[in-house]
C-alpha positions in Angstrom: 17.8 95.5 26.0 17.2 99.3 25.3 17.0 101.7 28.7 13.4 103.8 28.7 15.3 106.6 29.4 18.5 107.6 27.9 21.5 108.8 29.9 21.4 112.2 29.6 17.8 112.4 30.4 18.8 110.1 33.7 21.4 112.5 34.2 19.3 116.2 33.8 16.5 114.1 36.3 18.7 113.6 39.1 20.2 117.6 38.3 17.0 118.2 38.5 16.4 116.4 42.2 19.7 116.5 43.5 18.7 121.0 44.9 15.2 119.4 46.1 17.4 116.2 47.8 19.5 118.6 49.5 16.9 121.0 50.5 14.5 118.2 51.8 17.8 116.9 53.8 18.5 120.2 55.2 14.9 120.7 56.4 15.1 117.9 58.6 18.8 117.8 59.8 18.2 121.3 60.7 14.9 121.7 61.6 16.1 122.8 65.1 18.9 124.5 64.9 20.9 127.1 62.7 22.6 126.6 59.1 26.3 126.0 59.6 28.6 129.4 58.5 26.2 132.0 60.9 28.2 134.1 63.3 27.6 136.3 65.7 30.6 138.4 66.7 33.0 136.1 66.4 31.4 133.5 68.2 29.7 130.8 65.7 26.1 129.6 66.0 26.0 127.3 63.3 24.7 124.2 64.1 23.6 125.0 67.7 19.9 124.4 68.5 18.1 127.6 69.3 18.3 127.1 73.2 22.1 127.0 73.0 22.4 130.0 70.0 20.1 131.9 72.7 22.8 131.3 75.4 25.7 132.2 73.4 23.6 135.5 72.2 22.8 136.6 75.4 26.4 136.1 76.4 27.6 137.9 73.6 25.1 141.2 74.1 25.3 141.2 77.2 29.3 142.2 76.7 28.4 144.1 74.1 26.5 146.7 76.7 28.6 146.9 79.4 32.0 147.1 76.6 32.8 151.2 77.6 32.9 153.5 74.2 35.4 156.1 74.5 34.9 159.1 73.0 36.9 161.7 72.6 37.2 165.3 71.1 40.6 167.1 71.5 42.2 165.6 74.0 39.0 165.2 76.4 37.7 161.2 77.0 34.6 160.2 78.1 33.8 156.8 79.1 30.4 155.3 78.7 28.8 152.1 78.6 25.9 151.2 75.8 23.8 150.0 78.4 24.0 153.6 80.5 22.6 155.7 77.5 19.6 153.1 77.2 20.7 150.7 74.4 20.3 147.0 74.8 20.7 144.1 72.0 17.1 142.5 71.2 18.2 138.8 72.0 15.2 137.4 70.6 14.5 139.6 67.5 18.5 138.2 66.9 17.4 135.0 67.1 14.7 135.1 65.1 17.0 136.6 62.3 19.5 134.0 62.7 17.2 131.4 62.3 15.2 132.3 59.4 18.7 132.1 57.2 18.1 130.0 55.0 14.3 128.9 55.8 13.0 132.0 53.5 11.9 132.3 49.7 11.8 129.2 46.8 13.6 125.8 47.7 16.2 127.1 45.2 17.0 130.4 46.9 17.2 128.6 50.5 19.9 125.7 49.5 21.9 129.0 48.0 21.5 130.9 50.8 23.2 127.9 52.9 25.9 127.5 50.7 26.6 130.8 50.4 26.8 130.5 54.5 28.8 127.6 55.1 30.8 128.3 52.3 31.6 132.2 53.3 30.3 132.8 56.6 27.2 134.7 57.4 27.8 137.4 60.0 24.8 138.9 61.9 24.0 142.8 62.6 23.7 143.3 66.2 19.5 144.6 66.5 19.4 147.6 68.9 16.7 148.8 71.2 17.1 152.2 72.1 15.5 154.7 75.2 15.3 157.5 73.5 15.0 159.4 77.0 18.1 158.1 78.2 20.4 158.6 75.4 18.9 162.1 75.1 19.9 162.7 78.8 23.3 161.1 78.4 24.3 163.6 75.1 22.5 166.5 77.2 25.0 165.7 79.9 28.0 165.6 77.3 27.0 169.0 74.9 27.1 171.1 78.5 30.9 169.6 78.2 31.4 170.2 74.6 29.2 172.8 73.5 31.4 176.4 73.8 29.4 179.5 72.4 31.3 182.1 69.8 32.4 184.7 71.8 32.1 187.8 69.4 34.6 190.6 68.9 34.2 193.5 71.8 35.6 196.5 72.9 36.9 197.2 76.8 34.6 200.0 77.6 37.0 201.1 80.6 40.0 201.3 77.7 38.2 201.5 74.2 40.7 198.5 73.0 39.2 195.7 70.8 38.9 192.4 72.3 39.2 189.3 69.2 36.4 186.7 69.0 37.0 183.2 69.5 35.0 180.2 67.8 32.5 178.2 69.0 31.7 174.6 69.2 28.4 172.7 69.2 27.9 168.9 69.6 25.9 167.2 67.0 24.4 164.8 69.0 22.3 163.6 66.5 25.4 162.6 64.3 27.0 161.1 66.7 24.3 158.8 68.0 24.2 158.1 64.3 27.9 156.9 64.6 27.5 155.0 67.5 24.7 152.9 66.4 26.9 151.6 63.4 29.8 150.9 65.4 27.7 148.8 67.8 26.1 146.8 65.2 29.6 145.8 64.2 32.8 144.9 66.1 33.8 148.6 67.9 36.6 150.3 67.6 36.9 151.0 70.5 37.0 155.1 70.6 34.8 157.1 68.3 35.4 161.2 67.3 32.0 163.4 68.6 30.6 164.9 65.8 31.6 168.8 66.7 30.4 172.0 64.7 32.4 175.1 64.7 30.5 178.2 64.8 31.6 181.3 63.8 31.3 184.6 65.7 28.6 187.1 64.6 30.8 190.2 65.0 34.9 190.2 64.3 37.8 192.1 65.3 37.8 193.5 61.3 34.3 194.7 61.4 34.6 196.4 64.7 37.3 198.4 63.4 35.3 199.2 60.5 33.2 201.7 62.9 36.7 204.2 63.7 36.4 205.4 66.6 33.4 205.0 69.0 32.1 206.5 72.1 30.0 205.1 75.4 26.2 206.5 74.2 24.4 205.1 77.5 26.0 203.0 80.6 24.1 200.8 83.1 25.2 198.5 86.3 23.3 196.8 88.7 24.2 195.0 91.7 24.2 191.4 92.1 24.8 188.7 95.0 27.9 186.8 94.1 27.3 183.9 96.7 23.9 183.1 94.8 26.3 180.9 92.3 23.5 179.6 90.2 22.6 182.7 89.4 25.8 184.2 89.1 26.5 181.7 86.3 23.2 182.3 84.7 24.3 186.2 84.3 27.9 184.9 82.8 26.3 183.2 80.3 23.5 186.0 79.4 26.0 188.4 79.2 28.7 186.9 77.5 26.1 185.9 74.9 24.9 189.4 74.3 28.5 190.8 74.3 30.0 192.3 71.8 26.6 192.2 69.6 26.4 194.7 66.4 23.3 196.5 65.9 23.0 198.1 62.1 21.0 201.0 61.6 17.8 201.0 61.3 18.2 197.4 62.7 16.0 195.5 66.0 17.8 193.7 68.8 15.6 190.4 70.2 17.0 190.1 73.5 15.5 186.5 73.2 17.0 185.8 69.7 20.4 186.5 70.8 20.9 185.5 73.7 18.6 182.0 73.1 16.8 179.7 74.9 17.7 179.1 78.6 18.3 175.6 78.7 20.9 173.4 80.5 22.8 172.8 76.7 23.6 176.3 76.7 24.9 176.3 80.5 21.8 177.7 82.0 21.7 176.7 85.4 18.2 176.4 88.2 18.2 179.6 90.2 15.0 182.2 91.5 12.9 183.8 89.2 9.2 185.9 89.3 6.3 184.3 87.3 3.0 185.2 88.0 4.1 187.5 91.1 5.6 184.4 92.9 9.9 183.6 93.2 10.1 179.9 91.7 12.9 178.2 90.4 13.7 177.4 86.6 16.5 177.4 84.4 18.1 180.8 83.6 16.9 182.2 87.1 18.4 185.5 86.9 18.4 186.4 83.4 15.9 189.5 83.4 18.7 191.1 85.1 21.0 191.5 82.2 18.1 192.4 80.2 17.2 195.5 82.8 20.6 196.4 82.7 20.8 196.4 78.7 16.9 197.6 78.8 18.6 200.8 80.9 21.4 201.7 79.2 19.7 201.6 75.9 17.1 204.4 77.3 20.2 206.7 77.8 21.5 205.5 74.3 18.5 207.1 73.1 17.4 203.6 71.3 13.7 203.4 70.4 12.1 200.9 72.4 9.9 198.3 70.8 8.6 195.8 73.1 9.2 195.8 76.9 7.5 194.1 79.2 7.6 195.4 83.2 7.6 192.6 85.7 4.7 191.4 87.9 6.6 192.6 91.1 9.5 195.3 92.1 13.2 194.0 91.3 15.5 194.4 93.9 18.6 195.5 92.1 16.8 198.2 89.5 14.3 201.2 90.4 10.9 200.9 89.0 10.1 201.4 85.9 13.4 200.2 84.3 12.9 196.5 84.7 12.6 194.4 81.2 11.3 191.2 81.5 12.1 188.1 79.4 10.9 184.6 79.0 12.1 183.1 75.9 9.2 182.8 72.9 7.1 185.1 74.7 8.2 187.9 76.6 11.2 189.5 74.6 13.4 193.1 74.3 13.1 194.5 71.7 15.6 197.8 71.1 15.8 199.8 67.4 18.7 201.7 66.7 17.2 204.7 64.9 20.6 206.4 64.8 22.4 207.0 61.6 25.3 204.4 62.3 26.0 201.0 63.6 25.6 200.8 67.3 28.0 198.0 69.3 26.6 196.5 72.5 29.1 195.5 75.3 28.0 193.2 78.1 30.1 191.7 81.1 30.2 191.1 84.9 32.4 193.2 86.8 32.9 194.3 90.7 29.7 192.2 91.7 27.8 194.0 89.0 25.9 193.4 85.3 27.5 196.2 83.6 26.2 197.1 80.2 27.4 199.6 77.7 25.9 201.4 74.2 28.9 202.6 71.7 28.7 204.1 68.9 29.2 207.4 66.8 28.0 210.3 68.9 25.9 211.8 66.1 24.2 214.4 68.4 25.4 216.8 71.1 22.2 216.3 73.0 22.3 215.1 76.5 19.8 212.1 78.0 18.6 211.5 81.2 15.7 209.3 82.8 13.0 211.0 85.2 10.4 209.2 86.8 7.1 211.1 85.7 4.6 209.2 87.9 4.7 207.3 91.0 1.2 206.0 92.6 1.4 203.4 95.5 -1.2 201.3 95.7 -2.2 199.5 99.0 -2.2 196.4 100.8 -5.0 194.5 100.2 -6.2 192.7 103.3 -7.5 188.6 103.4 -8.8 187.0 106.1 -9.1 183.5 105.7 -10.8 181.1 108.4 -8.7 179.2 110.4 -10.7 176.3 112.8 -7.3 175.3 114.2 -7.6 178.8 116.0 -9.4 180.4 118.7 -12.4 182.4 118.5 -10.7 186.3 117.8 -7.5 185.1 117.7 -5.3 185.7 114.2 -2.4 185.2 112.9 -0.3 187.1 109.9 0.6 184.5 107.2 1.8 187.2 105.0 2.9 190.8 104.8 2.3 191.5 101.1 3.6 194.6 99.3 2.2 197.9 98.3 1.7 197.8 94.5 2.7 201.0 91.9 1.9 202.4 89.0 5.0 204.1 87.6 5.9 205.7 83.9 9.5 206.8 83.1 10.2 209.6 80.9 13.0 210.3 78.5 14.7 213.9 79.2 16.8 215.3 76.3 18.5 218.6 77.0 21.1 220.5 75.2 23.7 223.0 77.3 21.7 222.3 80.7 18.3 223.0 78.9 16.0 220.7 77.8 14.4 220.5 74.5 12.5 217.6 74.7 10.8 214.4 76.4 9.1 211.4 75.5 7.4 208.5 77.8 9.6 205.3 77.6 8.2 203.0 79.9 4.9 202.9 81.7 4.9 199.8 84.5 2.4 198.3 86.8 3.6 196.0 89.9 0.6 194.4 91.7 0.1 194.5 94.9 0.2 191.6 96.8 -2.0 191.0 99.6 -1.6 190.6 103.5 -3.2 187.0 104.4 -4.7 186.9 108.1 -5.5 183.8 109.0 -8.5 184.2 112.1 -10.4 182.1 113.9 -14.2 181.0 113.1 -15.9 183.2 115.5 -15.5 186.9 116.4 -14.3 188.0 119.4 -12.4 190.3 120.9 -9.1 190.1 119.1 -6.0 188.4 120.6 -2.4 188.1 119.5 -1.3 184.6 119.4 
């Protein structure tokens, strides 16, 4: 008796069913739990239902977060845990991946996808959630470690010899984070290199020697209060920034572009500073010192001056009128050399004192000096504000205040003891600020409490 179906055709059918046999029995051996061959850091999960793959997850990340990185640059270490700069493993987004091997796209493609898995392992990518804020903070913390500005070639204004520049070093954190990320979503090394620029200095030895010989064109100091260490620091870094800085002819300084922003990556430290007539703290406290300074020298340097702004209240370590004050982005100095060659800037800290010096080719035999053309006080205005915790005519001073001034600053030039010249460099107004009496409701004669 003939068969309906010949061999081969029996033999292509069950071909044919033997994918859609072993995907139906895969369905329902391992409807709960994952395809054999899927691992997780070493640690296998195939075959576990999902509670127990959830366990050995949570195990497994949770030693992932608290493993310390090291990283190093030079031979500096820094030791930090995953879980410290804000990244955690998502457990369940792990899961979800874990399980959905094998479940996804035609019958054909799912039965390969298991093979493929219990025949060659399938290892998973660790799924990082990241605070931004904290990992931001953490690299913060570490570029006020790492980050070194370029010191630029100088010249010892006391001596006239030239000081060599140095390099400096900036951390990417960006790049590193970068890094990081890819070693956590795979076994970890262990240590990982920062990812460190070098920055070259604006001005070198070879193009200060360029210039031949210079000479001191306008000199400035002013005091400061070493014990204030905040701000001491803050003037360090200002000055050391602005040092050794090469002004071309014809060229403008930007007090703000040079010395940049004052932010904690850049060393800035929280000291006093004036805004709006009131001492506050901020980063950089202290700054607008080394801009007076350089704002005064550069007066008796003969620079042209173009943009200067005069505080809101009277400095205590320059004389009215020669105060510059800077807030980066919006209040800058501006200083033109409108000489005929290259002018070098020197900057340091020295004796308690922001000294700041002007060389350059002495192209002129004229001699500068500063007058103050107008002084006009302005007085204390007087508020009285009612105070029902006092007595009828009694009062009480809250505050002082301060006389306010109106001051402009002229430039002398003179040659052999007479002068030739002058021109207005600087006009200024300083507001006053007002005595505060606080008094009782009704009048009387007046007591002192």
């Amino acid at each position: 008796r003939k068969s309906l179906f010949p061999l081969p055709v029996v033999g292509l059918l069950l071909l044919a069913f033997l994918p859609v046999c072993l995907f139906l029995s895969l369905k329902y051996h391992f409807q709960d739990r994952l395809i054999p061959g899927v691992n997780f850091r070493g640690h296998s999960l195939g075959g576990l239902p999902l509670t127990d793959a959830g366990v050995v997850i949570e195990e497994v990340a949770s030693q992932l977060e608290t493993t310390p990185v090291h990283f190093y640059h030079g031979d500096q270490t820094w030791e930090v845990m995953p879980r410290e700069m804000g990244i955690e493993v998502n457990r369940k987004a792990l899961l979800e991946m874990a399980y959905k091997i094998g479940r996804q796209g035609s019958p054909y493609q799912q039965v390969q996808e298991c093979w493929q898995a219990w025949r060659r392992g399938r290892e998973l990518e660790a799924i990082m959630v990241v605070d931004d804020g904290e990992w931001e903070r953490y690299f913060l913390g570490l570029a006020q470690e790492v980050n070194k500005r370029p010191q630029n070639a100088t010249v010892d204004p006391d001596t006239m010899l030239i000081l060599p520049e140095c390099q400096g070093l900036q951390l990417d954190e960006g790049a590193t984070f970068k890094v990081l990320l890819e070693e956590l979503k795979n076994p970890l090394t262990g240590r990982l290199a920062l990812e460190v620029r070098k920055i070259e200095a604006a001005t070198t030895k070879k193009m200060i020697a360029s210039l031949g010989e210079l000479s001191i064109l306008g000199r400035a100091a002013t005091p400061f209060d070493p014990r204030d260490e905040n701000r001491t620091v803050n003037l360090r870094v200002a000055a050391a920034a602005l040092d050794g800085s090469l002004i071309k002819k014809g060229e403008v300084l930007s007090f703000n572009t040079v010395v940049g922003p004052r932010e904690p990556e850049y060393g800035y430290l929280k000291a006093p500073e004036i805004i709006a007539q009131e001492l506050v703290t901020g980063f950089g406290g202290g700054v607008c010192q080394v801009s007076s300074t350089l704002f005064h020298a550069s007066l008796l340097a003969g620079m042209h001056v173009a943009e200067r702004h005069g505080h809101s209240r009277p400095s205590t370590y320059i004389l009215l009128g020669l105060d510059a004050a800077v807030a980066y982005d919006y209040l800058d100095l501006k200083l033109m050399n409108k000489g005929l060659t290259p002018l070098l800037l020197t900057a340091r800290l020295r004796d308690n004192q922001v000294e700041v010096a002007i060389l350059g080719k002495k192209w002129g035999i004229e001699e500068i000096h500063l007058r103050e053309k107008e002084r006009v006080e302005i007085p204390i205005p007087r508020e009285e504000v009612l105070d029902p915790t006092l007595l009828p005519g009694e009062y009480l001073q809250e505050e002082a205040g301060a006389p306010g001034y109106r001051v402009t600053i002229e430039r002398v030039y003179s040659l052999e003891g007479r002068e030739i010249r002058r021109e207005t460099v600087s006009k200024s107004y300083y507001a006053p600020r007002p005595r505060i009496i606080r008094t009782g409701v009704l009048e009387a004669s007046p007591r002192t409490r």
